[in-house]
C-alpha positions as CSV (number, residue, x, y, z in Angstrom):
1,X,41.1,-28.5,39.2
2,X,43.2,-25.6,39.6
3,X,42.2,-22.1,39.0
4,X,45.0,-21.8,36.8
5,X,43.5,-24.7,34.8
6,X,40.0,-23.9,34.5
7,X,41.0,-20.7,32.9
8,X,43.2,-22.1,30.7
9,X,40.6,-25.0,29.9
10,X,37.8,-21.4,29.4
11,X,40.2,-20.4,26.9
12,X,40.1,-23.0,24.6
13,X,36.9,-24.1,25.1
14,X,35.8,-20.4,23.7
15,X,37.8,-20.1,20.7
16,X,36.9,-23.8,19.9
17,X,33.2,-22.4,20.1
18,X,34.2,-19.1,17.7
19,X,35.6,-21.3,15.5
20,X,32.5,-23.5,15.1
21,X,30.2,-20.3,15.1
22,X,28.1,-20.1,11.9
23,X,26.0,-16.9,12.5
24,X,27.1,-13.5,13.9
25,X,24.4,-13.9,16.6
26,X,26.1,-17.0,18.2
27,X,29.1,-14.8,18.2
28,X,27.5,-12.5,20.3
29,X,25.9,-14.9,22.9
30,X,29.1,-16.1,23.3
31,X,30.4,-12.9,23.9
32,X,28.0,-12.3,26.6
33,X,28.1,-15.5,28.2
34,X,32.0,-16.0,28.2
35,X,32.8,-12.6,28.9
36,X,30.0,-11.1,31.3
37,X,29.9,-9.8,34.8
38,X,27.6,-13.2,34.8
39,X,30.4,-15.3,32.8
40,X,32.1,-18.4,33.7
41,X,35.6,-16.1,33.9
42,X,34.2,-14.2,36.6
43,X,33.0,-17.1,38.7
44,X,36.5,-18.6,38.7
45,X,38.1,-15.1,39.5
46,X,35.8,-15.4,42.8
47,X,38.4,-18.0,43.8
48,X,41.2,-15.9,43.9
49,X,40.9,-15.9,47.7
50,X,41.8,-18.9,47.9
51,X,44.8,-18.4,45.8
52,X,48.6,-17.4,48.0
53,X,48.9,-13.9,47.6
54,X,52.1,-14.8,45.9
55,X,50.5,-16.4,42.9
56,X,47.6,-13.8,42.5
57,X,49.0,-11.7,40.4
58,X,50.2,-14.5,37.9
59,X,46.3,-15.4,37.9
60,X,45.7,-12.2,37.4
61,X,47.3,-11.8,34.6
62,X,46.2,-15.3,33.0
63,X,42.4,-13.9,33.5
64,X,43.2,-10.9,31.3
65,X,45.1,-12.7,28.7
66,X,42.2,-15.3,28.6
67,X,39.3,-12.8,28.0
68,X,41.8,-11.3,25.4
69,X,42.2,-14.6,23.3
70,X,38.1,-15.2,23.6
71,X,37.6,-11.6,22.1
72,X,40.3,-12.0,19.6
73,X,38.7,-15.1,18.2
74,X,35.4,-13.9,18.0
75,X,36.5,-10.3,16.4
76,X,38.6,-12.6,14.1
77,X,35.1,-15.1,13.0
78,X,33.1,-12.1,12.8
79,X,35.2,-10.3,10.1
80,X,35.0,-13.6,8.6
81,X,31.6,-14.1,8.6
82,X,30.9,-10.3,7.3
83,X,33.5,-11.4,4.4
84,X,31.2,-14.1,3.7
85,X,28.3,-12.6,4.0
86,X,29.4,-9.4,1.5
87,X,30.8,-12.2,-1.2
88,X,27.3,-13.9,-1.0
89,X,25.7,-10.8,-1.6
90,X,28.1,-9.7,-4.6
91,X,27.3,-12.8,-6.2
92,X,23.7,-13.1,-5.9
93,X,23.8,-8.7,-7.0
94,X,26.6,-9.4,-9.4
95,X,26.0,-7.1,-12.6
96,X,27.6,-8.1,-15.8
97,X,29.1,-5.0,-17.4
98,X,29.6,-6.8,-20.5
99,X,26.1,-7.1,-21.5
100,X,25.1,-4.2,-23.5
101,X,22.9,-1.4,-21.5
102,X,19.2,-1.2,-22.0
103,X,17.9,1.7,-24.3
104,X,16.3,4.0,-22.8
105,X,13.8,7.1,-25.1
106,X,15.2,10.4,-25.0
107,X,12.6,13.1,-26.0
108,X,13.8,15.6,-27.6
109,X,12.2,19.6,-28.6
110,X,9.4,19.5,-30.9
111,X,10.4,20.9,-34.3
112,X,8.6,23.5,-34.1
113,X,10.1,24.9,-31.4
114,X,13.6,24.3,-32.8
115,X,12.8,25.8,-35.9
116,X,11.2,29.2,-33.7
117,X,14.6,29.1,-31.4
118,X,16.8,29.1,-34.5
119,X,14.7,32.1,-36.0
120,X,15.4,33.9,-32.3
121,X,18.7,32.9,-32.3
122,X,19.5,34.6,-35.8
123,X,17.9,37.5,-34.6
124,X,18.9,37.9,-31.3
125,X,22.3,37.8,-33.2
126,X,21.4,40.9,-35.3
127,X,20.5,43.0,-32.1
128,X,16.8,42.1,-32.3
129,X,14.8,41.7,-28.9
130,X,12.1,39.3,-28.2
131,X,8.7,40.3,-27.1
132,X,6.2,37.8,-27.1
133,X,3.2,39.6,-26.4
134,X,-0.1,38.8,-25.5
135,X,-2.3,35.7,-27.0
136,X,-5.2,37.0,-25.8
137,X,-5.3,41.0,-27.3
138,X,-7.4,43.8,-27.4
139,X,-9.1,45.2,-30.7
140,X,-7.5,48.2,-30.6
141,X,-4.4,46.6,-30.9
142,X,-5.1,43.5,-33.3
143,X,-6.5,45.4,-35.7
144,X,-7.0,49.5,-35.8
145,X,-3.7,50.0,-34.8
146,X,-2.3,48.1,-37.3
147,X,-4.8,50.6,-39.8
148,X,-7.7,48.1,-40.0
149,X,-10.8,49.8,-38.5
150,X,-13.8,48.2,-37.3
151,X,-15.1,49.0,-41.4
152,X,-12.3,47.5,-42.9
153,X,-12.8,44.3,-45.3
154,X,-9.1,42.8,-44.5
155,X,-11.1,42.2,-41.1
156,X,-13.0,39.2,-43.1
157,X,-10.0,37.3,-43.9
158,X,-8.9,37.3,-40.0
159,X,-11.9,36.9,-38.3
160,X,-11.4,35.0,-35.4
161,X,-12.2,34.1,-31.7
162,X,-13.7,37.0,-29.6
163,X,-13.7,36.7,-25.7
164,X,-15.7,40.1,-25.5
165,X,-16.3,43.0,-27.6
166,X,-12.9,43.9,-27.4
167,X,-10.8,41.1,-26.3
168,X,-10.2,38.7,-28.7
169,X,-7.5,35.5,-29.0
170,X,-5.1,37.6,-31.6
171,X,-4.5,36.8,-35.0
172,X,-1.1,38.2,-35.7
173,X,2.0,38.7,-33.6
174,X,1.8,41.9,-35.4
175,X,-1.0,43.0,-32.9
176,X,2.4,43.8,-30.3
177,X,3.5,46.3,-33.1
178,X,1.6,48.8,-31.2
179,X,2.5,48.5,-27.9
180,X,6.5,48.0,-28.9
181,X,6.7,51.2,-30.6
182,X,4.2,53.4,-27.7
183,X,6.8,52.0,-25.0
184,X,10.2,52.2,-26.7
185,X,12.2,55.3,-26.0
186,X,13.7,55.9,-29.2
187,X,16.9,58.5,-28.0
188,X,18.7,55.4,-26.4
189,X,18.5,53.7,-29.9
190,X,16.6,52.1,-32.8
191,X,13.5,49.5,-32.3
192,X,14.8,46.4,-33.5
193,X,12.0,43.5,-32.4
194,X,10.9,40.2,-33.0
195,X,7.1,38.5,-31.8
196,X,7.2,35.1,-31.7
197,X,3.8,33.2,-30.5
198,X,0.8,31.3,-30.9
199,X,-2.2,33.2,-33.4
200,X,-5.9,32.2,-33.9
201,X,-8.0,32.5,-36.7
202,X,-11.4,30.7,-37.7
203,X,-10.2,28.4,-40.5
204,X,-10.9,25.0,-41.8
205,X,-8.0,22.4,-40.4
206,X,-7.1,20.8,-43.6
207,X,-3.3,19.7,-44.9
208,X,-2.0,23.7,-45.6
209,X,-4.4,25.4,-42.9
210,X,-5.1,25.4,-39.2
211,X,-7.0,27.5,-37.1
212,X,-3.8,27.8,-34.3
213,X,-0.7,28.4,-35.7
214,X,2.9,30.1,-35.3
215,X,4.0,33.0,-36.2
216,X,7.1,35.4,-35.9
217,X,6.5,39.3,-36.5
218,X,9.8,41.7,-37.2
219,X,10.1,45.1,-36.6
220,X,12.8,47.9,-37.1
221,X,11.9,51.2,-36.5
222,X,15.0,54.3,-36.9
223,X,15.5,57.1,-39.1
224,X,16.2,56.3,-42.9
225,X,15.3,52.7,-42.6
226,X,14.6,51.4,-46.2
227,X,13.4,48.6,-48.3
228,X,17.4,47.7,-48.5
229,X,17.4,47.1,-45.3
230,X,14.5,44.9,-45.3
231,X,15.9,43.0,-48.2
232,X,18.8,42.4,-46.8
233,X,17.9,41.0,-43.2
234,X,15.7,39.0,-45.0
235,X,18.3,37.4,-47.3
236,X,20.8,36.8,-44.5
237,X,17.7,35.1,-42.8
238,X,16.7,32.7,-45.7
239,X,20.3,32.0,-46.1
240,X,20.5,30.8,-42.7
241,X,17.1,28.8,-42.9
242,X,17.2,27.4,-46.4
243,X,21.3,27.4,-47.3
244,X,24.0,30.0,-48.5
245,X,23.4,29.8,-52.0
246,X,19.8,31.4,-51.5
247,X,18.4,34.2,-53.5
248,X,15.2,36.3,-52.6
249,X,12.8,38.5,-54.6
250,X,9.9,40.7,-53.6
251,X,6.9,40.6,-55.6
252,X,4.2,43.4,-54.3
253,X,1.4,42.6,-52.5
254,X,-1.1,44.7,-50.2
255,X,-0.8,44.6,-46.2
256,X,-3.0,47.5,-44.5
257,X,-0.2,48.0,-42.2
258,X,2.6,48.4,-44.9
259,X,3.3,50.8,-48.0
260,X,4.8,49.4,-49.8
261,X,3.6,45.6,-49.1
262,X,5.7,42.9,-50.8
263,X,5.8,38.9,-51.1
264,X,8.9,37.2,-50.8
265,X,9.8,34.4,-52.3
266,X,13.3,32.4,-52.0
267,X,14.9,30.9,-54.9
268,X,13.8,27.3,-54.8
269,X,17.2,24.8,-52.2
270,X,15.6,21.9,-53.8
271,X,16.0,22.5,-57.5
272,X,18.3,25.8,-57.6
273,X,16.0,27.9,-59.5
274,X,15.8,25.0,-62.1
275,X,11.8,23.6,-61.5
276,X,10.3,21.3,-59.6
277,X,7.5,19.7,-58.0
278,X,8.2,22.0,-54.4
279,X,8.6,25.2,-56.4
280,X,5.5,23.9,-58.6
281,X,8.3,24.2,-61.5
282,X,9.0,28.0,-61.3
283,X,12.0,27.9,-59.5
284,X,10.8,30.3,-56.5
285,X,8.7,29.3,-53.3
286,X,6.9,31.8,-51.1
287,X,7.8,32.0,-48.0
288,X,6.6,35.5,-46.2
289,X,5.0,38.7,-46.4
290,X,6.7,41.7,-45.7
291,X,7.2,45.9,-46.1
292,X,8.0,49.5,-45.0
293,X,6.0,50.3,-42.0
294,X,2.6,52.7,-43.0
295,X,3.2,56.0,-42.1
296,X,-0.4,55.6,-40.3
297,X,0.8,53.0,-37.8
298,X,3.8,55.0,-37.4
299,X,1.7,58.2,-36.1
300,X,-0.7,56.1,-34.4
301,X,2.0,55.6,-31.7
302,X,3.0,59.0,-31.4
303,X,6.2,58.2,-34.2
304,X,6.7,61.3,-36.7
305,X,6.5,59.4,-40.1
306,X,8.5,62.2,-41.9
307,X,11.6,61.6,-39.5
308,X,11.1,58.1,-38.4
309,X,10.3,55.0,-40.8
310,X,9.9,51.2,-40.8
311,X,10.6,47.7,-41.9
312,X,7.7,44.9,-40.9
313,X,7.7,41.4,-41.7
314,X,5.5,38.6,-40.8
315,X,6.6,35.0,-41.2
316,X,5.3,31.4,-40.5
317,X,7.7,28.7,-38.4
318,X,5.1,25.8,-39.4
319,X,5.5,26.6,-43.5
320,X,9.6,26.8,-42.8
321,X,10.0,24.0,-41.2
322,X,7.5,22.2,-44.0
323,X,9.7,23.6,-46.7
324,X,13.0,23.3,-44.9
325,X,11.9,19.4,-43.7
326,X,9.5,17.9,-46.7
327,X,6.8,17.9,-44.3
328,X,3.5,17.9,-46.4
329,X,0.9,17.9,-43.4
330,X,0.9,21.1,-41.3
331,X,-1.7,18.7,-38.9
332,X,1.3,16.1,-38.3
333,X,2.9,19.3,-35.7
334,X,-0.1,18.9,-34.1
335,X,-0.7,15.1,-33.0
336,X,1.9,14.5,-30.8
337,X,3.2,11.2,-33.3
338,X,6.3,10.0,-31.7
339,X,7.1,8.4,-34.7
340,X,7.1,11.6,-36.7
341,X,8.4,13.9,-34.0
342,X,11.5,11.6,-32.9
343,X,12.9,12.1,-36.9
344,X,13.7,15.5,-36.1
345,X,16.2,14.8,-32.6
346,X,19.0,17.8,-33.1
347,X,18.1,18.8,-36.0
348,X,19.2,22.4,-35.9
């Protein structure tokens, strides 16, 4: 046989054997073994000495062309076989979109702390600042400088957890009263402060009482603040809690650290002043205790009570998000109870 013919007869001999390939790895044995230095092309080419000079390049050229066709059909079945391979893989990974997507449980922020954010927001909105102070407090602080001495019998109705002698887990936000006004340089502006945090105080755990709680201390400090002024922010704040047709009173009340000391109540968003079971049928509910700042805890902190006054008020998230939500459990905050915390996703 020729050497003409035996590369012709290489030729179709390896695309038959592409063509019959059923695994990329065959592919590439026959790659080597058709096409490499060892290959049967080569060992033909060895003959080309036998060839007329005349003819060589001819053969030449048929040797090139040959090892061109093999590595086209290969190239060719292995882009086949990759197609295949991807479509079997599609199919067995094949998602259907129509199906509906699984549900998946989105937390959401515990009511509580939606309800304390809303009260910062409001604020923060009426040029307040928030200060969050320190849960664990000293004396001096917690209590005498908010004019409750060591003798004082209000001390009996906060008694609470002591660390030492002097350091104690506080029970009012009102405890960062002191060190607001002390620190704030009052020729760049007025004090205008919120306290929102955690208090402790030793009390029975029972449906209306717990002995951790939340609570939100205000302060305004400036020249020629008045009861107006208290009246007023706390109006606008009940408003935005409870609904726009809200209407507050003050009934007075004793706070060491205030004179004069007042209750507030709001007029009742469930009946409309009318009576009902939440208002206990008198058309108001109770909902914080406020009042001017004393003059004492004014001077305590270096504040000249004849040129300087105050407006202080105390309020509880936990009893405004029971009134604002129905809730009749202050505990259920408390238990972590998916089934009660996911009823209040985006509420405010």
């Amino acid at each position: 046989m020729s050497l003409n013919d035996k590369l012709k007869d290489l030729r179709k001999n390896g695309i038959n054997e592409a063509k019959r390939a059923e695994r990329l790895q065959e592919l590439n044995d026959l790659r080597v073994n058709l096409l490499g230095k060892k290959g049967p092309i080569t060992k033909a080419l060895r003959g080309m000495k036998d060839v007329p000079a005349e003819e060589r390049p001819e053969i030449g050229t048929l040797a090139n062309n040959v090892k061109k066709d093999i590595q086209l059909a290969i190239e060719e079945k292995m882009s086949e076989l990759n197609e295949q391979m991807i479509a079997k893989k599609l199919e067995e990974e094949k998602i259907d979109v129509t199906l509906p997507a699984q549900s998946r449980n989105i937390g959401t922020r515990h009511i509580l702390k939606q309800t304390i954010e809303d009260i910062e927001e409001f604020f923060i909105g009426l040029g307040y600042r928030v200060d969050a102070g320190h849960e664990v407090e000293e004396d001096h602080y917690n209590f005498e400088r908010l004019n409750i001495p060591k003798d004082h019998p209000a001390r009996d109705m906060q008694d609470t957890f002591y660390l030492t002698d002097e350091l104690l887990m506080r029970t009012q936000t009102s405890a960062q009263e002191g060190r607001d006004m002390e620190s704030h340089d009052f020729s760049k502006g007025p004090l205008k402060v919120i306290s929102p945090g955690v208090v402790y105080r030793r009390d029975d755990d029972d449906a209306t009482h717990s002995h951790q709680f939340h609570q939100i201390e205000g302060l305004v400090v400036d020249k020629n603040v008045s009861m107006a002024d208290l009246k007023g922010t706390l109006e606008a704040l009940c408003r935005h809690v409870f609904g726009p047709n809200r209407e507050i009173r003050f009934r007075p009340s004793y706070f060491p650290f205030t004179e004069p000391s007042v209750e507030v109540d709001v007029s009742c968003f469930n009946c409309n002043g009318q009576g009902c079971r939440i208002c206990k049928y008198t058309g108001w509910i109770e909902v914080l205790g406020a009042g001017l700042s004393h003059p004492n805890v004014l001077e305590m902190s270096g504040i000249d009570s004849t040129v300087y006054s105050g407006i202080a008020f105390g309020l509880g998230p936990e009893r405004f998000a029971m009134l604002k939500y129905g809730i009749t459990d202050i505990r259920d905050f408390y238990l972590n109870d998916v089934r009660f915390l996911e009823q209040f996703k985006g509420v405010n």
